[in-house]
N, C-alpha and C positions, 0 to 999 in steps of 0.2 A: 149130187143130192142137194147143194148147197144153190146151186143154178136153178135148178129145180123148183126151189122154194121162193126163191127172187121171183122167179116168172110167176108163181099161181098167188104168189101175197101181190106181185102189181097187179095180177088180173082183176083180183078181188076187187082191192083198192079203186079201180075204176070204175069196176062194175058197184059200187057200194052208191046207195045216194044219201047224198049231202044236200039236208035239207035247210044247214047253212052253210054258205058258201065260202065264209069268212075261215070256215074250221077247215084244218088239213088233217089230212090222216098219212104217218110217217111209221114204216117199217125199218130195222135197223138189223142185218141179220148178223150176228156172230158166229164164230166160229171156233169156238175148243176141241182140239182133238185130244183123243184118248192117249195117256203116256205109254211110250212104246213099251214093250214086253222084252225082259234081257235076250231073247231070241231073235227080235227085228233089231235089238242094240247090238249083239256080237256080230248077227248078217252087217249091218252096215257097219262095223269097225274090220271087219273081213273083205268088203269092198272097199273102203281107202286103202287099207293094205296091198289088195291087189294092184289098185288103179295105180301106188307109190311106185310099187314094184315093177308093176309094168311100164309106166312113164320113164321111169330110169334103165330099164332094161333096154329099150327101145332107143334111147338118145345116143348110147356109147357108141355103137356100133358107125353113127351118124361121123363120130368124131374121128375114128379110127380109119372108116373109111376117105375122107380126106388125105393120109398118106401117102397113100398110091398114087395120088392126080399127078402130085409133082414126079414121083418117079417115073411116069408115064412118057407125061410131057418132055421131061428130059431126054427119054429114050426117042421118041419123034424127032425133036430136034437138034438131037446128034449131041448134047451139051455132053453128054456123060462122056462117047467119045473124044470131043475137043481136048475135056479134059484127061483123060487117058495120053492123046496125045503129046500134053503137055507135060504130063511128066508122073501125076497124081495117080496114088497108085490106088487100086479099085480097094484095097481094104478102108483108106481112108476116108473115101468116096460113101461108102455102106456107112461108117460108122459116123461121119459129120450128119447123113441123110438120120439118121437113126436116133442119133444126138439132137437133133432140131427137134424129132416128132415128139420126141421124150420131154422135152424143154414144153414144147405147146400144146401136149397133152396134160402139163399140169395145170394150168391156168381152169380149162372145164373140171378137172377133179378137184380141186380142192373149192370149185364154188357147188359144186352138187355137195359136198359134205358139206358146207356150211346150211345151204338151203336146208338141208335134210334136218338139222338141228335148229334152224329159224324156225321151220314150218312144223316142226314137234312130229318126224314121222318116227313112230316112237319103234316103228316093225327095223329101223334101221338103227337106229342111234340107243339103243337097249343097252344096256349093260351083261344084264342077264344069261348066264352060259356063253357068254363071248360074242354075242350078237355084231357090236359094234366091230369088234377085234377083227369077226370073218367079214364084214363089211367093208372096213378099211383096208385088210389085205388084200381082197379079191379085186376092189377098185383101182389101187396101187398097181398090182403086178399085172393087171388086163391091161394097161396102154402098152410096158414094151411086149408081153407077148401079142398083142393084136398088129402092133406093127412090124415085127418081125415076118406072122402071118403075111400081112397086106404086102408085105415086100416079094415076097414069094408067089402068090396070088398074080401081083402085076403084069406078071410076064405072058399071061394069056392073053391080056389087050393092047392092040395096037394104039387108041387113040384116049384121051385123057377125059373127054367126054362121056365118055362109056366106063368110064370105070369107076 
């Protein structure tokens, strides 16, 4: 509508005659929209929630799935073996592999909780009925159970590219 109105005030404006030429004729269009209605305000605090929610739901998966590469890779290149050979017994082997993922699973967990409280996502960092509480547990205990998962998973791929 606002396009609209640019186009038919230039048309005017040219088609107008200036019977001096000295004088200009200047349109200046503004633009005030109507304050939203708390129904387009809850819609849109209903979408960043989702978008929060989904952007984080999305990302974990990304982190956990990096596990598996090196267990892969390992198993290709016979390293797990060697080690077995050497002496290393395969519990040690799981839990050193296990222990690393857990170590470098914290690093993205505890900057997504931070984010979460810089950028005020209020759907996470609430207080209210425990909001934060199930927040922070569930992000917690999801790295070793996803790498436990991903460990068990691994063993249907042969190459560490595919996994």
């Amino acid at each position: 509508a606002l396009a609209d109105q640019i186009l038919l005030n230039n048309a005017l404006q040219k088609n107008t005659e200036n019977k001096d030429e000295t004088e200009t004729i200047s349109i200046t269009p503004i633009l005030q929209p109507l304050p939203l209605t708390l129904r387009e305000e809850s819609f849109s605090a209903g979408q960043d929630q989702f978008l929060a929610w989904f952007v984080l739901i999305f990302s974990f998966p990304f982190i956990t799935g990096s596990f598996g590469t090196f267990i892969v890779a390992e198993r290709m290149n016979k390293a797990k073996h060697l080690q077995t050979v050497a002496g290393v017994e395969a519990s040690a082997y799981w839990f050193s592999s296990y222990l690393w993922d857990i170590v470098n699973y914290q690093f993205p967990l505890w900057t997504v909780i931070v984010l979460m409280f810089v950028t005020g996502v209020d759907v996470f960092t609430t207080t209210d009925r425990g909001v934060f509480s199930g927040t922070l547990v569930s992000l917690v205990l999801f790295g070793p159970a996803a790498a436990g998962f991903t460990y068990l998973i691994t063993f249907a791929f042969k190459s560490p590219s595919t996994c």
